[in-house]
N, C-alpha and C positions, 0 to 999 in steps of 0.2 A: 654870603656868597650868592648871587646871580643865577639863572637860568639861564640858560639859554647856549649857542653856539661861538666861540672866537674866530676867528679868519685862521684857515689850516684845519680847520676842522675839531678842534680838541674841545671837550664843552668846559665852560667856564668855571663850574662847580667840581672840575675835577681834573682841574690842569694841572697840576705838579703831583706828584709821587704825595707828597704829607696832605697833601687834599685826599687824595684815594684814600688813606688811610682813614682818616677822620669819619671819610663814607661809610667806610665799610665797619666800623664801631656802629653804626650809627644803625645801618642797615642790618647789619647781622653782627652785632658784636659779642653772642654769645658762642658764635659756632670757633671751630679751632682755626687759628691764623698758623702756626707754626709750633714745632715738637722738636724735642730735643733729647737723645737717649744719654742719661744720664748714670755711671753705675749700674747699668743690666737695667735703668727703668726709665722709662719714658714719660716724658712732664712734656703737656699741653699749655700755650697761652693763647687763648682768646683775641679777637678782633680788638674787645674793650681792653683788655688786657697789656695787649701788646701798646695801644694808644698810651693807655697811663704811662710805661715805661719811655717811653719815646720821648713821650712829654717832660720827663723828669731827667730824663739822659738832656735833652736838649737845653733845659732849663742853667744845668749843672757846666756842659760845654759852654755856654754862653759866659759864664761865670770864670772861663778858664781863659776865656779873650777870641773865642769863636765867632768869628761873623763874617757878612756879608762876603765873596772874593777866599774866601780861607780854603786850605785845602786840612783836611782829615785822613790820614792813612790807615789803614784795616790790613792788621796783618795776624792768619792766624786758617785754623780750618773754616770750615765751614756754621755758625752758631748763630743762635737766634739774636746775643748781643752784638753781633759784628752786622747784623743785617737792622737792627732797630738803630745801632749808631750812624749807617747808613742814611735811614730816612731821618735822624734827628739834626743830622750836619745839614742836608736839603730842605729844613724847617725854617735854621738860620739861616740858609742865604749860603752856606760853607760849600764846599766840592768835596764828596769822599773820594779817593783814593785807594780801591782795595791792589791787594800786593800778593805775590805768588806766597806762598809761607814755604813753601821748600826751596825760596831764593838763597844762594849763597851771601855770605854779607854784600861785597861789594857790586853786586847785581841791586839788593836791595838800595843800597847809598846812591849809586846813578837816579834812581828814581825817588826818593826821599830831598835831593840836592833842587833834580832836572825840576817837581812839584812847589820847591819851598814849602814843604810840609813842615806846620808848625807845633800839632798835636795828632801823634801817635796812640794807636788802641789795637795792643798784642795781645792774643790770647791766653801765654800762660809764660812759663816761665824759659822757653828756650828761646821766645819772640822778644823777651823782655832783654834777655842775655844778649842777645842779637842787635838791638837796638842800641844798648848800653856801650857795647864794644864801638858802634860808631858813631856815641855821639857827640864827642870832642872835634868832629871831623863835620858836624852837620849845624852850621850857627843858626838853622831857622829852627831845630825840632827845640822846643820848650817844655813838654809837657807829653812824659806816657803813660797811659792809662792801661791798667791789666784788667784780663776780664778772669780768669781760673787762678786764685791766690797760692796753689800748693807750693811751698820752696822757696815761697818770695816775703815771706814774714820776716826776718832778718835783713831785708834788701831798704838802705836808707839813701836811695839816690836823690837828688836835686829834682824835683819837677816828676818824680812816679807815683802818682797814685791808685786807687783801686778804684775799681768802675764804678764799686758799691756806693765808697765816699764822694763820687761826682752824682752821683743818682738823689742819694741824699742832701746835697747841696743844693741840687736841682727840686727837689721837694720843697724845700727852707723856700726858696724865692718863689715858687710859687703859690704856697700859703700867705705870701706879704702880696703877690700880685698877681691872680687867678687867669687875667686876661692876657699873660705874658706869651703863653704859645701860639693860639690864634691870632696875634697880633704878627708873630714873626711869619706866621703860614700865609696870611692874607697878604704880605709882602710879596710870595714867590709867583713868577710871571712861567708861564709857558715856556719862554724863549731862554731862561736862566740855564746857564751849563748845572745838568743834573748828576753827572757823575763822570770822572774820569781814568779811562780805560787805558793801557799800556798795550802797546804792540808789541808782539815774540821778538822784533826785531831779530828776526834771521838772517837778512844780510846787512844790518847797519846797527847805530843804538837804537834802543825802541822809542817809538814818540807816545806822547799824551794826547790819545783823541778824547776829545770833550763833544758829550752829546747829551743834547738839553731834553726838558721834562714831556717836551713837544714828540721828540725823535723816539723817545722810550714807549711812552705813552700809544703812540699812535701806532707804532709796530706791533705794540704787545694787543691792543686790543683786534687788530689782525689777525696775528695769529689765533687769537681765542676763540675768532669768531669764525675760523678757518676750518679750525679740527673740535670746534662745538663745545670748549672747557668752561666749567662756570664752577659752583663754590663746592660743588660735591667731589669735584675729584683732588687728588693728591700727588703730591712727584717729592722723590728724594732728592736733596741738594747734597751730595756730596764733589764735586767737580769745582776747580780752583775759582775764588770767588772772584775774582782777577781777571777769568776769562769772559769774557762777553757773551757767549752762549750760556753762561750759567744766571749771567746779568737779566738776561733775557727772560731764560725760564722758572729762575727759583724768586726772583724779585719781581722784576716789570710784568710781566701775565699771572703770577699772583695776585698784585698789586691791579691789575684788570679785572682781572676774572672773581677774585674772589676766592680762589681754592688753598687748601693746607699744605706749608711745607716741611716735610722732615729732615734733621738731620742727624747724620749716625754718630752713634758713639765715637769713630774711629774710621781711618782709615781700613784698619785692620778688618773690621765688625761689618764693612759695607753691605758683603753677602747675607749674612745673618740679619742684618734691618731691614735688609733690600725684603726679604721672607716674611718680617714679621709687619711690615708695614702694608705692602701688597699696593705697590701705585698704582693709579689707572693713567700715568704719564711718565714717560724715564726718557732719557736720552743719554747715549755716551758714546764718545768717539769708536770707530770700529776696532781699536786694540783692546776697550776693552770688552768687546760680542765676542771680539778672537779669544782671549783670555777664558770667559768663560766656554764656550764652544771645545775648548782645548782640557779645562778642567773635566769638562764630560766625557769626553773621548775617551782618556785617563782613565777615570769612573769605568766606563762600560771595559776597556780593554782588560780590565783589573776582575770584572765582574767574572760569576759563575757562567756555563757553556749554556745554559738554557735562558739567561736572565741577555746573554749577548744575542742568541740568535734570535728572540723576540725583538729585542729592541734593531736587527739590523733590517729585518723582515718589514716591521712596521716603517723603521726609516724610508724604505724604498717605496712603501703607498705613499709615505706623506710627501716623498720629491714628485711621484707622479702624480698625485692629485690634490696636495697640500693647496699650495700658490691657485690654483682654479678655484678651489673651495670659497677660500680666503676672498677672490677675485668676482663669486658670483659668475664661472663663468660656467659651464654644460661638463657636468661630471656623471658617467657613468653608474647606473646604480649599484652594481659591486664595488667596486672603488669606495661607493658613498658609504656604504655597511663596513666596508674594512676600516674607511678612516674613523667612522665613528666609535668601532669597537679598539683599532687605536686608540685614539683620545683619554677613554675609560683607562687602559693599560701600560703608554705608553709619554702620549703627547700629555696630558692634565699631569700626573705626578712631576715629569719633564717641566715643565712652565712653575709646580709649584716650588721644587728645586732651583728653581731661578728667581724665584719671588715675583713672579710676571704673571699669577692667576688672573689677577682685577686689569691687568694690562689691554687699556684700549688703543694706544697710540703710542708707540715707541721710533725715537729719531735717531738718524745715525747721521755724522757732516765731520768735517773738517780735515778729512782725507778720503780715497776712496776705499770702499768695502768690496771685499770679493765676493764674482758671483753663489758660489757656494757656500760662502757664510751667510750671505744676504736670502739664498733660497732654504736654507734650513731652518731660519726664526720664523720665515714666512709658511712654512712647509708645517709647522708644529703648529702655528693660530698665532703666530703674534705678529700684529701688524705694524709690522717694524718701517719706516719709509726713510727716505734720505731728504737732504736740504741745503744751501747752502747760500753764503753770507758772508759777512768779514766785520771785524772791530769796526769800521766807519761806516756801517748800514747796519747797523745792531743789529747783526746775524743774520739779516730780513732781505733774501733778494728773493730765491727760489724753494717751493713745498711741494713735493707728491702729494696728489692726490689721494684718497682712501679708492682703492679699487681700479686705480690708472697707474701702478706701478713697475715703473720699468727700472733694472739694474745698472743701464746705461746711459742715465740722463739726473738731473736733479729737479726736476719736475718745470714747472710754467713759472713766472713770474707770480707772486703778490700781489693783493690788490695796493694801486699806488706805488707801483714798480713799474717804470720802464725799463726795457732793456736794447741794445741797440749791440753790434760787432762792428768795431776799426774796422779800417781796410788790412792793418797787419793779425787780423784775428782774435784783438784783444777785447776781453767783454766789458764793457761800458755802462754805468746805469746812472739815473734816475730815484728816486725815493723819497720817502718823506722821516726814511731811519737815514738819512745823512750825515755825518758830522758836522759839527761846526767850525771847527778848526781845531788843526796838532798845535797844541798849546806849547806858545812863544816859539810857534816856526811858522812863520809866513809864507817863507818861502815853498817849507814841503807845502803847507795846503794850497797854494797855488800850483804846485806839481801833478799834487794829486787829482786836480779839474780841469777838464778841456775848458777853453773860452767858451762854450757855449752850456757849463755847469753840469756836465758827465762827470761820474766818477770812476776814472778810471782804474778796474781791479787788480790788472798787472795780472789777471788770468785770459790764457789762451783757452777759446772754446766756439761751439756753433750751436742756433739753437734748429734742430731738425723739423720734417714733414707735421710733425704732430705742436709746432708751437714747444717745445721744452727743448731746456738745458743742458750742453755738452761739455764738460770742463777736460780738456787736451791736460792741461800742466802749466806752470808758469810762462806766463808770453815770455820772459826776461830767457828763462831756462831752456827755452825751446830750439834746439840746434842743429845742422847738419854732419852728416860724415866726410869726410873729407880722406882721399884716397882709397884702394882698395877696391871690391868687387861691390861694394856698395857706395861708391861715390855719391854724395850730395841725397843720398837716402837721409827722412828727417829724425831726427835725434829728442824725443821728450823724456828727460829723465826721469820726472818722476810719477810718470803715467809708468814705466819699466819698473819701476822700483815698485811698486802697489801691486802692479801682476804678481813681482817676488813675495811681498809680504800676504799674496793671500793664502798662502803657504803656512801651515802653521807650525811646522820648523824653523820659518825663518820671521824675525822679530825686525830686524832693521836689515835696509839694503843702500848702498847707494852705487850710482850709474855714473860710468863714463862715457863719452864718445864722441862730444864735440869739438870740431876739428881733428877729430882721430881718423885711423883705417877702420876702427873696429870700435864693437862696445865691451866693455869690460865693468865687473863691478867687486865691490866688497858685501862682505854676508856676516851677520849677527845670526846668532842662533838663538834659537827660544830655546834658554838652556832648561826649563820647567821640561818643555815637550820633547826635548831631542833628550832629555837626563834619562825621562820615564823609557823612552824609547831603547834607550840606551840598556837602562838596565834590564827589562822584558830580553834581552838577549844574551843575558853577563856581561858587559861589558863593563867590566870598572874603570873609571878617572879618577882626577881628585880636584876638580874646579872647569871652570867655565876654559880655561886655557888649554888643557889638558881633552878636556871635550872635544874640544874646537877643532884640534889637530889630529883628531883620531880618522886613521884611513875610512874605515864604516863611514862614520858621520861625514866625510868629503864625497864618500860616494852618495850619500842619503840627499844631500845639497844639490850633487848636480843631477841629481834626477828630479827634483823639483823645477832646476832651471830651465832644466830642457823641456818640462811639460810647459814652462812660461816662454819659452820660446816656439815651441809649437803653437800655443795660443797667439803672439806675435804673430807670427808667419800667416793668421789669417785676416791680419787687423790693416790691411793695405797700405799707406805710406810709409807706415812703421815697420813693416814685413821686413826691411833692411836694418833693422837694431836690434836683432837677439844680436845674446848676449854669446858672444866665445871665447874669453877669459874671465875667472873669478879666484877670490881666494876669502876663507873665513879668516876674520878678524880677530885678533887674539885677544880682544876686548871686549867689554859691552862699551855701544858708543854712549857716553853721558854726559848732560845738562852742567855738570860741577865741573867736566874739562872744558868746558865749551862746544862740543860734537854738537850738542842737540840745543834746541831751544827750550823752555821751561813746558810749551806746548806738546814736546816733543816730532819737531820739525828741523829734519834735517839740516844740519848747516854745512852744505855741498863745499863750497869754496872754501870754507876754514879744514874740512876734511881733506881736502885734497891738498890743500898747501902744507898741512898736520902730516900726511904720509905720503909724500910727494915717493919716497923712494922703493913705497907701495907699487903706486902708479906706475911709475918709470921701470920697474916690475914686471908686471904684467903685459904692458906692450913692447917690452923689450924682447919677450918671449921667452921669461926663464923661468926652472922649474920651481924656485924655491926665493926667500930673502929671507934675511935674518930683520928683525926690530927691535927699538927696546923705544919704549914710549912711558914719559911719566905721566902718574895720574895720582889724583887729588884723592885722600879719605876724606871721609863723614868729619872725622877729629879734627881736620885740617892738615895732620900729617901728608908727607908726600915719600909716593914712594918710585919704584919702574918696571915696568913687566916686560920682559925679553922673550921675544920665541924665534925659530924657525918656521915661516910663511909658507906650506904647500899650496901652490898655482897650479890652478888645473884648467884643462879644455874642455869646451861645451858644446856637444852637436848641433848643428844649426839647422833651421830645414826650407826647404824651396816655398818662396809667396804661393799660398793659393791660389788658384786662376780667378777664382770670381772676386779676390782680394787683390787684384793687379790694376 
């Protein structure tokens, strides 16, 4: 390999993902690459480590008909063999494929069909089951490879083998030919599609964005060089491998930087690794900050009367001089003595509860987070920031700064990000994390580009006085009112819907009002937080439906909505969409009906056509409906939940003058 720089900027000696790796053997091949909790115990592999494996996976794939153009599916948690099969498929010249693992089958098969994916690698035996059941129905898949043998000893299918047996194969041929992997890595060019990503497709099927060695590469070393990451620090991977922000952070700025990634035992176990790992990098969407912030609450409401009035005492220093501390900015010297004897009492046990002691950088993106969630991480010491990005710009448009942090913006452009706003308010960019194209649609990727090579996000937004970031809501989404005392007032639903869920009663929300008189909406409960609540009062139910419907918890709801409608009332064009109809849902909305996306992003349109007699409901203006709505088990079973729908009224309140 060459020194020196390629056009685009990527240097030569470390253009493709399996060059990085090579490097980094080479350079630090002793230090830890990635850990894996295994059985309550954690196994470390090494930079050298991790190479040999790669090498003998890739060896072994080749050997199974893997090359150049191939595509490779990864379906499974989070593990260190689904992330080495990743770079050993980009060795050969293949395209991995990773896949949600909590995909229903025929969600999986659309993308299995849409890829011609010809060799699958599941991680144990329910991916294996999954595969199995569709693959009479898939003429390209040939060959699936397991990587956790439990339950699959007896399994004699056509074309399954165990990851072990392709590893080992892969040994065999490179004993007869040493120079077999470096031969295939010297093939790989900058420009090679390096991995392809699947979109939530929320309102349509998802596409295959394909983004080369170039796009990953050049955004991850950004970021690294953004927030100052190199080989010392660490971050858990536990977030679907599927999604591109995880793409980002537990592989490509790995793969940069240099640093270790862990992953948990389990789903289950998250909090417990999260503890015992101690990252100095995390990121997770804000349901789950909500989530834990919510566990706390819990905690403390549960706790003894002295253990609560300490911790509500100190909360109130850390809202008042938290975020300044954090910020560097002129804090008072009592303040300074209270926060610090906080800390000792309060904030430090609080952080190590969260596994967040070594925590230098924590991100939050992919919906908005509330101001009160957002000032309480920041208020304790953890400098929690937001960011935001999409599948066709590897996550990589906008980053807060460390110490320029504001709750209503996602900070400036990257470097190597233009950004520019349509005339209808849509934001626009530029990037060198661009896709290459939705793979076998021409057509959308010319959709997706202005003539003049914008990409346009299909987000409505502005960027303010300060140079940063405003995201409104979907430009698509963004609607007026139509009749009524707020005529032609504008309508974003899911800027409303985020105010609701910063609520941590309320888990999912969705908005109506375009082309309406009025706004109206449906409500999820966080049946965790409204159960606890519930019972702190006696209140017994007996499930999520039974909750939902209880007089209390209706009043509990619209006393949330109405402080999010007060909040409205000061936000100027939108001072005309509170909300004055709602009704709790006698559901949880879910991904296996089709409600949400596997991301967990609303699918507004399918919702509304799904309970249209919801809808027609509430603006009809009655007090109640009946439903009965089927819904999908885990087993596949089907079954239907019937309730009577209580509709209720929400006060609404006058725009603020200075919001007019």
């Amino acid at each position: 390999m060459t020194e020196g720089d390629e056009e685009g900027g990527t240097r030569d000696d470390c253009a493709t993902m399996p060059r990085l790796l090579v490097e980094h053997a080479r350079v630090r091949g002793d230090r830890a690459s990635i850990r894996e909790k295994d059985l309550g115990i954690w196994q470390t592999w090494s930079w050298s480590q991790v190479l040999g494996e790669v090498e003998a996976l890739a060896a072994g794939l080749s050997l199974l008909g893997l090359g150049r153009g191939d595509h490779l599916a990864l379906v499974g948690d989070n593990r260190p063999r689904l992330y080495w099969a990743m770079t050993a498929a980009q060795a050969l010249g293949a395209v991995p494929v990773p896949m949600y693992q909590d995909a229903i089958a025929s969600e999986m098969q659309f993308v299995l069909e849409d890829a011609e994916v010809a060799i699958a690698i599941a991680e144990d035996q329910e991916q294996v089951d999954k595969l199995l059941e569709m693959l009479p129905r898939l003429p390209h898949l040939k060959t699936i490879l397991y990587d956790d043998a439990r339950g699959l000893r007896h399994y004699h299918a056509p074309g399954l083998k165990s990851f072990d047996d392709v590893q080992r194969d892969g040994r065999a041929l490179l004993g007869r030919d040493p120079g077999f992997f470096d031969r295939q890595v010297a093939e790989g060019k900058p420009d090679d599609v390096a991995v392809m990503l699947y979109t939530s497709g929320t309102t349509s099927k998802p596409k295959g964005v394909c983004q080369t060695h170039r796009a990953f590469i050049d955004v991850a070393r950004g970021a690294v060089a953004f927030d100052g990451f190199d080989e010392n620090d660490e971050v858990l991977s536990y977030l679907p491998m599927a999604w591109v922000g995880d793409h980002l952070f537990s592989y490509a700025e790995a793969m940069a930087a240099g640093y270790c990634v862990n992953c948990p035992e389990s789903g289950d176990t998250v909090m417990t690794d999260l503890r015992e790992i101690g990252p100095t990098y995390y990121f997770a969407p804000p349901r789950v900050f909500e989530n834990l912030l919510t566990q706390v609450t819990i905690r403390m409401d549960d706790a003894g009367a002295i253990k609560r009035g300490l911790y509500r005492y100190f909360m109130n220093v850390a809202k008042r001089c938290g975020a300044d501390l954090m910020d560097r900015r002129p804090v008072g010297l009592v303040d300074r003595m209270l926060y610090a004897l906080g800390d000792v009492v309060i904030y430090g046990p609080l952080r190590n509860v969260l596994g967040m002691s070594r925590l230098r950088v924590a991100y939050t993106g992919g919906a908005a987070i509330g101001p009160d969630l957002f000032g309480f991480y920041r208020s304790i010491g953890i400098n929690i920031k937001q960011f935001y990005g999409q599948t066709e710009t590897c996550a990589y448009v906008c980053k807060q700064e460390t110490g320029r942090v504001r709750i209503d913006t996602v900070g400036k452009p990257m470097a190597g990000v233009e950004l520019r706003i349509a005339a209808d308010g849509e934001v626009q960019i530029r990037s060198p994390g661009l896709l290459k194209e939705y793979y076998r649609r021409p057509a959308a990727t010319s959709e997706a580009l202005t003539d003049d090579g914008w990409f346009m996000t299909g987000d409505a937004g502005f960027v303010d006085d300060r140079g940063e970031l405003k995201i409104i809501d979907r430009a698509k989404d963004v609607g007026r009112l139509r009749g009524g005392a707020h005529d032609g007032a504008l309508f974003a639903p899911q800027y409303i819907e985020n105010k609701l869920k910063f609520f941590p009663y309320i888990k999912e929300a969705v908005a109506f009002g375009h082309e309406r008189d009025k706004c109206c909406a449906f409500i999820n409960i966080d049946v965790e937080a409204v159960g606890n609540w519930a019972e702190r009062r006696n209140l017994a139910y007996a499930g999520y439906t039974d909750l939902a419907q209880k007089d209390e918890v209706h009043r509990l709801v619209q006393d949330c909505i109405e402080e999010a409608n007060r909040s409205l009332s000061a936000d100027g064009a939108l001072a005309g969409s509170q909300i004055e109809r709602f009704l709790i849902l006698h559901k949880e909305l879910d991904p296996d009906d089709d409600e949400l996306t596997r991301t967990r992003k609303v699918r507004r349109g399918f919702i509304a056509e799904k309970y249209a007699v919801l809808v027609d409901a509430m603006y009809a203006g009655r007090a109640s409906q009946f439903v009965s709505t089927e819904v999908k088990f885990e087993d596949g079973r089907r079954g239907r939940i019937e309730a009577d729908l209580a509709i209720g009224d929400v006060r609404v309140f006058e725009a603020m003058a200075h919001a007019a």
